[in-house]
C-alpha positions as CSV (number, residue, x, y, z in Angstrom):
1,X,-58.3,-46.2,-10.6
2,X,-55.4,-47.8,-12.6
3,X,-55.7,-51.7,-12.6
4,X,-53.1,-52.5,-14.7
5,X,-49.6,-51.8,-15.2
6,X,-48.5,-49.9,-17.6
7,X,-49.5,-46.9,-16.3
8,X,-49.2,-45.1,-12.7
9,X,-51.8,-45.8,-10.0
10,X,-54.7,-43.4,-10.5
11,X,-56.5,-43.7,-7.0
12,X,-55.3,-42.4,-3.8
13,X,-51.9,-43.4,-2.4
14,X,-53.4,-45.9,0.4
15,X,-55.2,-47.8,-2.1
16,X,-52.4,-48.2,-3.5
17,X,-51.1,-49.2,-0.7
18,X,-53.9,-51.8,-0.2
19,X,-53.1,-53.2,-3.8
20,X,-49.5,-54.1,-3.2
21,X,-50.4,-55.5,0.0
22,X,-53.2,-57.7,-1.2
23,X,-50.4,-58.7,-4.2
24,X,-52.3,-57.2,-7.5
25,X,-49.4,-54.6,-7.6
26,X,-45.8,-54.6,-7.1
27,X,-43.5,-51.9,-5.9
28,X,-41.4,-52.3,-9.0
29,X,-44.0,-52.9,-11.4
30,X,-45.4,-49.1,-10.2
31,X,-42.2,-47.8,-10.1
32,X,-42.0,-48.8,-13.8
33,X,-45.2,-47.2,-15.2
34,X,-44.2,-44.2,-12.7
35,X,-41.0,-43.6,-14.5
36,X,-42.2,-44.0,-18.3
37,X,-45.2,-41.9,-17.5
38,X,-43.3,-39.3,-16.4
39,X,-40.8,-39.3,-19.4
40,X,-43.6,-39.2,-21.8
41,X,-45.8,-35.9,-19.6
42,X,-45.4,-32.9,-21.7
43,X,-46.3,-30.9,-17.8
44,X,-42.9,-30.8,-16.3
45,X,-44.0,-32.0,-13.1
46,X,-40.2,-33.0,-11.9
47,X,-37.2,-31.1,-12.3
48,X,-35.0,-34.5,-11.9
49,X,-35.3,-38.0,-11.8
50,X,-33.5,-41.0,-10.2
51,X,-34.4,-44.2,-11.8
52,X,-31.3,-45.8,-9.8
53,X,-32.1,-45.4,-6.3
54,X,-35.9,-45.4,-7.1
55,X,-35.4,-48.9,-8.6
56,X,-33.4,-50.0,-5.2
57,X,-36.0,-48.9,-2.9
58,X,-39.0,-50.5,-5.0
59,X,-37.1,-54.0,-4.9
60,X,-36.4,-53.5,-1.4
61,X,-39.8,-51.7,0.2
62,X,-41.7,-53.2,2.8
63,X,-45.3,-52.8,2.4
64,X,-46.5,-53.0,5.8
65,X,-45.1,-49.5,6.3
66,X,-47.8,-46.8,6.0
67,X,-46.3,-45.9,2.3
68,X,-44.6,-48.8,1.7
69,X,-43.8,-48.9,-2.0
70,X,-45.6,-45.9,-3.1
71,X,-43.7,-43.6,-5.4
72,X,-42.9,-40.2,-4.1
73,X,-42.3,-36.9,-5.3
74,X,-40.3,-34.9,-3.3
75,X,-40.4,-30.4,-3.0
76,X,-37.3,-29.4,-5.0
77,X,-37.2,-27.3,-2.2
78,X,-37.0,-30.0,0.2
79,X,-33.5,-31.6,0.7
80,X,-32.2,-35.5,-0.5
81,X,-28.8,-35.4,0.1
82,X,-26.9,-36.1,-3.2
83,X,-29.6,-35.2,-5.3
84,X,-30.0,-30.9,-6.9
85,X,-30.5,-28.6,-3.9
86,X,-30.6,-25.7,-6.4
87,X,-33.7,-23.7,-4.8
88,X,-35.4,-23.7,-8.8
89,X,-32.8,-21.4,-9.5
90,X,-30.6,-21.6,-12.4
91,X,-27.8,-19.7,-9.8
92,X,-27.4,-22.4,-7.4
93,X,-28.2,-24.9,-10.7
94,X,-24.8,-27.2,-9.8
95,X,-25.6,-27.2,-6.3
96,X,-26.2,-30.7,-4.6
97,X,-27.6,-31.1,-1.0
98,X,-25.3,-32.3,1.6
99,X,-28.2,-33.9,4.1
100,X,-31.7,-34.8,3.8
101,X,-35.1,-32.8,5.5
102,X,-35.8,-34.5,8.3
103,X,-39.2,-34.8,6.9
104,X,-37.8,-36.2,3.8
105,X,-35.9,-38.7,5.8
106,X,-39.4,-39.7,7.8
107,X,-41.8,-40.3,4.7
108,X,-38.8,-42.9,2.8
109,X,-37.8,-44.4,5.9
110,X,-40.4,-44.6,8.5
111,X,-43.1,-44.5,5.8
112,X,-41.7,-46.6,3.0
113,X,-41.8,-44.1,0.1
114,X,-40.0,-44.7,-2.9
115,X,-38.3,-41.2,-3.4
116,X,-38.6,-41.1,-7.5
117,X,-37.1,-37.3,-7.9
118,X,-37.6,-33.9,-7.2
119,X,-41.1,-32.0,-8.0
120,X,-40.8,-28.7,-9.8
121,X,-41.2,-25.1,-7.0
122,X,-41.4,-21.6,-8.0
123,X,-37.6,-19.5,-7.2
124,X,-36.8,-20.0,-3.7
125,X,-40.6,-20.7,-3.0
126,X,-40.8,-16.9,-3.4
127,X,-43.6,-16.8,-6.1
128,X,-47.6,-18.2,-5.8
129,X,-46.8,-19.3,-10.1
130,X,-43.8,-21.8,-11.5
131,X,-41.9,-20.4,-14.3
132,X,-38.5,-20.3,-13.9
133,X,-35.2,-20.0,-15.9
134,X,-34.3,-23.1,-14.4
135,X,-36.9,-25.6,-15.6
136,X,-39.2,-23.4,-17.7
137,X,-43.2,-23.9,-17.0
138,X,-45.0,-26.4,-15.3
139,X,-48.4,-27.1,-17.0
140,X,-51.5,-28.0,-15.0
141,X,-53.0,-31.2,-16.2
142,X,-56.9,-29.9,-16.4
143,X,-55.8,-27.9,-19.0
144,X,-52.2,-27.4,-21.0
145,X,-50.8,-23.8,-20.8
146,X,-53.0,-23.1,-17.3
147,X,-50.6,-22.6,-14.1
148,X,-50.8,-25.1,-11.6
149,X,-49.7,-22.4,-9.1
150,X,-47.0,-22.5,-6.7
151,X,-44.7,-23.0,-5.2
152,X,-45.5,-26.7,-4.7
153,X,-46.5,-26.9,-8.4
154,X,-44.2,-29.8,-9.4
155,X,-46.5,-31.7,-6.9
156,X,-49.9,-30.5,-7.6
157,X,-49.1,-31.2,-11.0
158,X,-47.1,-34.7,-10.5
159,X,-50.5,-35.9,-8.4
160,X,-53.3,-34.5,-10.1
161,X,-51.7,-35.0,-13.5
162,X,-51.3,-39.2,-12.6
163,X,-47.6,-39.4,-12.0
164,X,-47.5,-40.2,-8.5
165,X,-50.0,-40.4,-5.9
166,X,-47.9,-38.9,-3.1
167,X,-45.9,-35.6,-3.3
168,X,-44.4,-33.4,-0.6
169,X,-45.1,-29.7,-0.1
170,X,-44.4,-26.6,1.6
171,X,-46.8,-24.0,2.4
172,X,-45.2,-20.8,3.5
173,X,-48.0,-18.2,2.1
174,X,-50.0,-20.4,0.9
175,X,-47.6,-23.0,-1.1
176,X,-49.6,-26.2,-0.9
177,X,-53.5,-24.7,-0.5
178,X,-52.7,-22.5,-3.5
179,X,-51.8,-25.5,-6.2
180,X,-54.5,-27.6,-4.3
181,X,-57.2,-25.0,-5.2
182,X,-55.9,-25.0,-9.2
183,X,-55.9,-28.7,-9.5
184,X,-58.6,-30.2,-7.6
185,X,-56.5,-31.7,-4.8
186,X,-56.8,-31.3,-0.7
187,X,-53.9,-29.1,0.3
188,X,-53.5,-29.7,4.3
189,X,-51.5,-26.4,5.8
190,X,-51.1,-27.7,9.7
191,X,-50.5,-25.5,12.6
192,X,-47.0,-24.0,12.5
193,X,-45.0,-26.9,14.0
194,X,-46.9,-29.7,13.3
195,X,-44.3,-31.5,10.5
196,X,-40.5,-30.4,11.5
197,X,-38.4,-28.1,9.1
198,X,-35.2,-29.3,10.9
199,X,-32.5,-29.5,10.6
200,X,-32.8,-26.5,9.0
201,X,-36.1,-25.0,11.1
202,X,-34.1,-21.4,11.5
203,X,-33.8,-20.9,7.9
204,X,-36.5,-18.4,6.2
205,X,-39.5,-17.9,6.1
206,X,-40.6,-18.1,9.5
207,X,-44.3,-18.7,8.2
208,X,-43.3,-22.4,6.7
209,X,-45.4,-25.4,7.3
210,X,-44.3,-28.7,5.3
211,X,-47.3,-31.2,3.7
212,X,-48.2,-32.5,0.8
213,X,-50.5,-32.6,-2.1
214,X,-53.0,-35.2,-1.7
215,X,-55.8,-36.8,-3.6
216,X,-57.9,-38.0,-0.9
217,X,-58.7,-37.1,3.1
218,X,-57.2,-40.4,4.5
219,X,-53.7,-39.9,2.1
220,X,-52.9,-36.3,4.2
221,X,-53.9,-37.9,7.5
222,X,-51.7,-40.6,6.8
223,X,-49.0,-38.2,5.9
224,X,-49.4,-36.7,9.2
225,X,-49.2,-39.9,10.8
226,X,-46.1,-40.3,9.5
227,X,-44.6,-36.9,9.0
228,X,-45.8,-35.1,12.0
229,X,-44.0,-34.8,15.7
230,X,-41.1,-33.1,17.6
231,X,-37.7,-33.0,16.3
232,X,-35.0,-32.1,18.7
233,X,-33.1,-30.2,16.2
234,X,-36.5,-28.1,15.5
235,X,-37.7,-25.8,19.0
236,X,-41.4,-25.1,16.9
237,X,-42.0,-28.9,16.3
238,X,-45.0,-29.6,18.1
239,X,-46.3,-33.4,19.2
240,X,-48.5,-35.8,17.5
241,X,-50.8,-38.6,18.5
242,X,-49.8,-40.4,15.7
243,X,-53.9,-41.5,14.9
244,X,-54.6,-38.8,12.4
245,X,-55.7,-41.4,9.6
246,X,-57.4,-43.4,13.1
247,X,-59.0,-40.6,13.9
248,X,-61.0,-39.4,10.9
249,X,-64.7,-39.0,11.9
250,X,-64.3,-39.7,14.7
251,X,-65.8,-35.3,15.3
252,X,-69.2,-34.3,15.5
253,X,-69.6,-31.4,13.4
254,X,-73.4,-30.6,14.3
255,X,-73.7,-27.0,15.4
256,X,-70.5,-26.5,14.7
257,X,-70.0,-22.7,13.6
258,X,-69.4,-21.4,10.2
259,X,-68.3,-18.1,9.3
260,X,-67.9,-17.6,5.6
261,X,-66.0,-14.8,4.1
262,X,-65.0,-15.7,0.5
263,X,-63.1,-12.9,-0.7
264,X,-60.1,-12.9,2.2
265,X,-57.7,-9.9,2.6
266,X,-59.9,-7.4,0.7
267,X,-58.9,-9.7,-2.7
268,X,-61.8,-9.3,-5.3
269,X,-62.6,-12.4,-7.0
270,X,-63.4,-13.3,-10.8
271,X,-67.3,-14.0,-11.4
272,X,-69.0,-17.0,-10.4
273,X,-65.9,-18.0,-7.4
274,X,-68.1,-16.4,-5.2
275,X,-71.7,-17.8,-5.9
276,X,-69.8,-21.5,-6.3
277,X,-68.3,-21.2,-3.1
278,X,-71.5,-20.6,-1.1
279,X,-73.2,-23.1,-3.0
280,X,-70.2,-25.8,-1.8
281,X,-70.8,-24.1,1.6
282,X,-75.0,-24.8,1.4
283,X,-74.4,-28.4,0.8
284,X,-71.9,-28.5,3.5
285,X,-73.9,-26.7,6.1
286,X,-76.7,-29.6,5.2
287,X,-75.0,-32.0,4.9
288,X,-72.9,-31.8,8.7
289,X,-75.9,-29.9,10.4
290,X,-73.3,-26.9,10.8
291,X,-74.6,-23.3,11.4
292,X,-73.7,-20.1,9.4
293,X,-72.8,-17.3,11.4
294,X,-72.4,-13.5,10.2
295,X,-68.6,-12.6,11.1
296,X,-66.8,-9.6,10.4
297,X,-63.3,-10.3,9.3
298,X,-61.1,-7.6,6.9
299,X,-57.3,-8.9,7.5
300,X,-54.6,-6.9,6.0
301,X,-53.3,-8.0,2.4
302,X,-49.8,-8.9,3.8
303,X,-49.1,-10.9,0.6
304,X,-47.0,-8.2,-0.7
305,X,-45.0,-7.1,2.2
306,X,-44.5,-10.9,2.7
307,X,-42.9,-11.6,-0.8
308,X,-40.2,-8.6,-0.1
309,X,-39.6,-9.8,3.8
310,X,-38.9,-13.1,2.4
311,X,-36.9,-11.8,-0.4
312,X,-34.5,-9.8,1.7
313,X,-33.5,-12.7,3.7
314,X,-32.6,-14.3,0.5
315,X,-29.6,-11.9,0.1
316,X,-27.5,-13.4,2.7
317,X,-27.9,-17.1,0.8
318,X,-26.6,-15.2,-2.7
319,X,-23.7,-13.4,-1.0
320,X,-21.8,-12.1,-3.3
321,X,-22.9,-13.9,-6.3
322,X,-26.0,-10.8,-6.3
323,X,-26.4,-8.6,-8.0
324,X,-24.3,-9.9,-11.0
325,X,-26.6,-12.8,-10.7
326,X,-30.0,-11.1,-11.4
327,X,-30.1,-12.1,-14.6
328,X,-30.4,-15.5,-13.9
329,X,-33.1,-15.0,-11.8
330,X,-36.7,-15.1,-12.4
331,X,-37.7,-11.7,-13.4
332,X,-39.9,-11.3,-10.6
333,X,-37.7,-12.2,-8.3
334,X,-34.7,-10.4,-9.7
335,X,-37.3,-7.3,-9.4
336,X,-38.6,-8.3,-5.7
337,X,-34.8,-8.1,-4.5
338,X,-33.7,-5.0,-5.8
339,X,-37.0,-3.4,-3.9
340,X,-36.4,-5.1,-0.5
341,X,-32.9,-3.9,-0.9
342,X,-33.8,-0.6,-1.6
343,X,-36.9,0.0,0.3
344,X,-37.2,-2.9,3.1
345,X,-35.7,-1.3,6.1
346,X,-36.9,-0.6,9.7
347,X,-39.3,1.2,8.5
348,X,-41.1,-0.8,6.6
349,X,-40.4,-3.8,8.5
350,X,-42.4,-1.8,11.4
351,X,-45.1,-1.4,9.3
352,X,-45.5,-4.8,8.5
353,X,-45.4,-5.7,12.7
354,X,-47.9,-3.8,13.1
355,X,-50.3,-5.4,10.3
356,X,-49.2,-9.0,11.3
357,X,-50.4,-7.6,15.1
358,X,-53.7,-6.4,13.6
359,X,-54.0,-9.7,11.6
360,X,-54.0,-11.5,15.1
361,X,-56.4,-9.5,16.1
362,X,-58.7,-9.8,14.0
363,X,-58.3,-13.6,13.3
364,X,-58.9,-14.4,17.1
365,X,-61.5,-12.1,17.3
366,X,-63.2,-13.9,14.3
367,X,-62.2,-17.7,16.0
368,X,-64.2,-16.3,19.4
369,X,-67.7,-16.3,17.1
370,X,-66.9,-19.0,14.9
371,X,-65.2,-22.6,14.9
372,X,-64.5,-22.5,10.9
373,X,-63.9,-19.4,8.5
374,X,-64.3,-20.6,5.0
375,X,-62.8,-18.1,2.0
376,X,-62.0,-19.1,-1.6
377,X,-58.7,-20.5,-1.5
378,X,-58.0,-19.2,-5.2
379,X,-59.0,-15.1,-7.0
380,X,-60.6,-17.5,-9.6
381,X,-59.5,-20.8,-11.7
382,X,-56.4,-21.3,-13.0
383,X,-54.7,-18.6,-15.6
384,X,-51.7,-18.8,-18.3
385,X,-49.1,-20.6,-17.1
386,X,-46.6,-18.3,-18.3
387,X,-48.1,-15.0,-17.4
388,X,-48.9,-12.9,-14.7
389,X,-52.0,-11.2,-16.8
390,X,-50.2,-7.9,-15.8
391,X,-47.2,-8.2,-18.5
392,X,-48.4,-5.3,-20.0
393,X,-47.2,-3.0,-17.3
394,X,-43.4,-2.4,-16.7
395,X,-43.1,-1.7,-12.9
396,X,-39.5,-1.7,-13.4
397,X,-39.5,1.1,-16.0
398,X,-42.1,2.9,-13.1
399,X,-39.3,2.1,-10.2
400,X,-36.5,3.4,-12.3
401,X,-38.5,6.3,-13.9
402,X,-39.0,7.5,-9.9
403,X,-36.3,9.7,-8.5
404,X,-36.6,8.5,-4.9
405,X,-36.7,4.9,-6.1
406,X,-33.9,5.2,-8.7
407,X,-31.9,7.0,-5.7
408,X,-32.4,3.9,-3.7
409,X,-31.7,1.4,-6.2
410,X,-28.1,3.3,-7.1
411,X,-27.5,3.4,-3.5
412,X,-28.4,-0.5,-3.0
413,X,-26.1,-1.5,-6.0
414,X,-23.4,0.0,-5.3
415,X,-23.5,0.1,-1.6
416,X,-23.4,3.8,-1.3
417,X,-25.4,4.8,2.0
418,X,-28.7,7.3,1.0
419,X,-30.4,9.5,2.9
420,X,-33.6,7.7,4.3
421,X,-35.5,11.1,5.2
422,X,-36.9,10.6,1.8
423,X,-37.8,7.2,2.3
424,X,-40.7,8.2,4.7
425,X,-43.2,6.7,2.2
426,X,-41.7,4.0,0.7
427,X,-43.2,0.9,2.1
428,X,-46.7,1.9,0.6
429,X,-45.1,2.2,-2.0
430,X,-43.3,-1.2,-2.1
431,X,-47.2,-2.7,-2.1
432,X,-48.2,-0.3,-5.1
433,X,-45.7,-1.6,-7.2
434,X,-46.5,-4.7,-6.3
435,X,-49.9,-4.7,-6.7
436,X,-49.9,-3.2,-10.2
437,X,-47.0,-5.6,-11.6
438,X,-48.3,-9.0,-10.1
439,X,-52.0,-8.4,-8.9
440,X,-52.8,-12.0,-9.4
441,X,-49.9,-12.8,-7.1
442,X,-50.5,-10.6,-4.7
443,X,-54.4,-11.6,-5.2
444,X,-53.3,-15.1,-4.3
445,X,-51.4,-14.4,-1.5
446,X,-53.7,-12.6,0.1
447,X,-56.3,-15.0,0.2
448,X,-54.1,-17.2,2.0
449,X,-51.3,-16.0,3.7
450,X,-53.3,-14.9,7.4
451,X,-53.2,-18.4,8.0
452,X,-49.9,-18.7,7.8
453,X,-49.3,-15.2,9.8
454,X,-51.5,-16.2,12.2
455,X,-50.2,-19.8,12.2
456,X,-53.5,-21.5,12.8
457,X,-54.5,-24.6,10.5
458,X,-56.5,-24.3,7.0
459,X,-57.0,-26.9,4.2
460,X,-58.3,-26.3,0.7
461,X,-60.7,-28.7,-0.2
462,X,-62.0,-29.4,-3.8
463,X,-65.3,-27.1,-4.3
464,X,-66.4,-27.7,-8.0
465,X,-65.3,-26.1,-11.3
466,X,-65.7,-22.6,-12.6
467,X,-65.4,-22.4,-16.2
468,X,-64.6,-25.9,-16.6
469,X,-61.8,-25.4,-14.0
470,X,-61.0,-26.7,-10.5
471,X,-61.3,-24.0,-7.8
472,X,-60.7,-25.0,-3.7
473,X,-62.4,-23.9,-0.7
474,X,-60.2,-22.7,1.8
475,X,-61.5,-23.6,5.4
476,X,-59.4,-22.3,8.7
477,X,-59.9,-23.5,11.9
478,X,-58.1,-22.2,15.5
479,X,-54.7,-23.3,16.4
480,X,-54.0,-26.5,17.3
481,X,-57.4,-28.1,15.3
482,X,-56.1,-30.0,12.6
483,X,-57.6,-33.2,13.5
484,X,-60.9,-31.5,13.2
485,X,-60.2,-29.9,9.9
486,X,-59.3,-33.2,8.6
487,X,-63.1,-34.0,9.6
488,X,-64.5,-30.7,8.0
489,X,-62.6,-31.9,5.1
490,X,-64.0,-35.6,5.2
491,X,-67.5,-34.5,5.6
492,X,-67.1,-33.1,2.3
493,X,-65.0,-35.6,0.4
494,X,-68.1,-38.4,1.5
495,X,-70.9,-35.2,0.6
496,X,-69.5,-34.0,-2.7
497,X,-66.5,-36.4,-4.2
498,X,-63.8,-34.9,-6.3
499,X,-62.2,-36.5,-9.2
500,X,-58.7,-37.9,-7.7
501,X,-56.6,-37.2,-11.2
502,X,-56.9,-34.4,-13.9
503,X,-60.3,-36.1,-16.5
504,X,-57.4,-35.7,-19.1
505,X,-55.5,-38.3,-17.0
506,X,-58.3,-40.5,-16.5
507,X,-60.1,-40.8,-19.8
508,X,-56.5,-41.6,-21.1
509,X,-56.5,-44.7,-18.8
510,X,-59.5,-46.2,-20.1
């Protein structure tokens, strides 16, 4: 970890904590190195930055708060009043929020973050990748030009690349596990509920569950501690015993079940994910005295259907700036909205009921045999940033060379009602296109997203490299389990150790 000052704090956020209380740090003295290490990153971590107010709350934090004086990214995604509430799009780009996430509001005042500025997010949180016309690319720090994932990129990439040690997150498909896995961090997902959305808990998509991106066990229980608990303006906010961070090992995990099925969803993962993950899984098992039990579980791939659910309820919040605005949209999105327009009606919206039902199904069928299901939280290590690895195919030039799908685009642009007889087998469809165009996406997704249908907890936890790159191992536990997950989780941070920065970040500091 960093020990001097001119340059940000490269252990976990309540060392850091520690150091400012124990007076080898200041607030302002971090705050400083914060801010000129991230003008000088070449990853495009944060979208914008507010040396003002961060400067004010440094001088002013009190360090016997949980955070007290720890820099903070914050979810561009996630609201500061006064500060961009543009959703990473370049159509909302002169928006500014008019309140603050109560979350947001909990961390800086009740937990004594310094808020710093807003973390990069994919469009709308609508994509598992960041590359938007907004901000351009975020870069992961393991490598230059790999993704870091999304949508919480900004803040995978702001805490494993050495910027700050604390960043927010949202996990809505798998938004925080997903950028966990690519950079080497833990990604806590929480049962739904457990950190408030409000005030604005109604909004989409109903699958949510705020966190953040942390480089240690303790940081994301702390987080809890602080972040965690029922909000009157939020009816899905659940309660908290506020001893998360107390609480660690305090679970004995012997003969605890474990039931592991890597490739979740049906998603077919790159060589070696698989034989790494057991491996992690081995040493686990050994190390905690856990059993391996056989378990069937074959979930749906909801990924897809997901991505044009969520998009459709994205029209209302464009009104009538769409479609004129599709070209300042992220291609993929742009595409995603003109299917769900077209194709994302009752039909299909049945269809995706009655997966999300058989999803249940088999999830609590699985949780009956086993107390843990452990899957690979990523298809394989991170990929080009600014690629898909599917540009080669055009699924818009397929969509508009399609007489049924041309038909329904006309009639969605122009408002012109069409005759849905032909529609019959369009939903299928809708998961075709989508699998060819984005298969990595949709690959992504699937891995994670039952969790978040099923609204149980899961963490991705650092499980080695493959190809010199981080990959995570995704570990879900039933409803209502968090605090034990945080133990699964801390069993393995004290078994195998993970690097808490990027080794870019941390050979630079020596």
């Amino acid at each position: 970890m960093a020990t001097t000052t001119d340059q940000p704090w490269l252990g976990d956020a309540c060392s850091l904590v520690d150091a400012f209380r124990a007076g080898e740090r200041s607030p302002r003295e971090e705050l400083e190195a914060t801010l000129a290490a991230i003008e000088r990153s070449d990853i495009n971590a944060f979208s914008h930055v507010d040396p003002e107010r961060a400067r004010k709350a440094a001088d002013e934090a009190d360090v016997s708060l949980p955070f007290g004086g720890v820099p903070f990214g914050i979810k561009e995604l996630d609201e500061v009043v006064g500060w961009p509430d543009t959703g990473a799009s370049l159509v909302f780009k002169d928006r500014i929020a008019t309140h603050t996430s109560r979350v947001i509001e909990k961390v800086v005042g009740e937990g004594g973050a310094v808020p710093v500025g807003l973390t990069t997010a994919s469009e709308f949180g609508g994509l598992n990748v960041s590359v938007t016309k907004l901000n351009g690319v975020t870069h992961n720090p393991w490598q230059h030009g790999r993704t870091v994932g999304g949508s919480s990129s900004g803040a995978a990439a702001s805490v494993a690349g050495g910027l700050v040690s604390l960043a927010s997150g949202g996990d809505g498909g798998g938004s925080i596990r997903i950028p966990a896995g690519y950079t080497g961090l833990l990604g806590m997902k929480g049962t739904y509920g457990r950190i408030s959305r409000g005030p604005r808990a109604a909004f989409r998509p109903g699958t949510v569950v705020l966190g953040n991106l942390a480089r240690s066990v303790r940081d994301a229980a702390r987080y809890f501690d602080v972040a965690a608990g029922t909000d009157p303006r939020d009816p899905t906010s659940l309660p908290s015993s506020g001893t998360w961070e107390a609480d660690l090992g305090s679970h004995d995990l012997k003969g605890r079940k474990i039931a592991v099925v890597p490739a979740l969803g049906g998603v077919t993962l790159e060589p070696g994910v698989e034989d790494n993950l057991r491996r992690w899984v081995d040493d686990l098992v050994a190390a905690t005295g856990m059993v391996l039990v056989d378990v069937e579980l074959k979930t749906p791939n909801l990924a897809a259907m997901w991505m044009m659910g969520n998009l459709s309820t994205l029209l209302p919040e464009l009104g009538d700036k769409w479609p004129s605005c599709a070209g300042d949209l992220t291609d993929e999105v742009a595409l995603g909205l003109y299917l769900s327009q077209a194709f994302y009606n009752l039909e299909a919206a049945a269809i995706a009921e009655r997966q999300r039902i058989e999803l249940h199904e088999a999830m609590a069928t699985a949780f009956e045999q086993a107390d843990f299901v452990i899957a690979s939280t990523n298809p394989g290590p991170a990929f080009g940033a600014e690629s898909t690895k599917s540009a080669d195919v055009d699924v818009l030039d397929k969509v508009l060379g399609n007489s049924i799908a041309r038909l329904g685009l006309r009639g969605a642009l122009t408002s012109v009602s069409v005759a849905s007889g032909a529609f019959h087998k369009l939903p299928s469809r809708i998961i075709g296109l989508a699998e060819t165009k984005f298969p990595d996406l949709v690959a992504m997704g699937g891995l994670t997203i039952a969790s978040n249908v099923y609204g149980n907890p899961a963490v991705s936890i650092p499980a080695g490299l493959v190809d010199g790159l981080p990959v995570g191992a995704q570990v879900l536990a039933r409803h209502h389990q968090d605090a034990l997950l945080f133990d699964v989780a801390l069993a393995a941070e004290r078994n195998l150790p993970w690097p808490l920065v990027a080794p870019s970040v941390s050979a630079a500091a020596v």
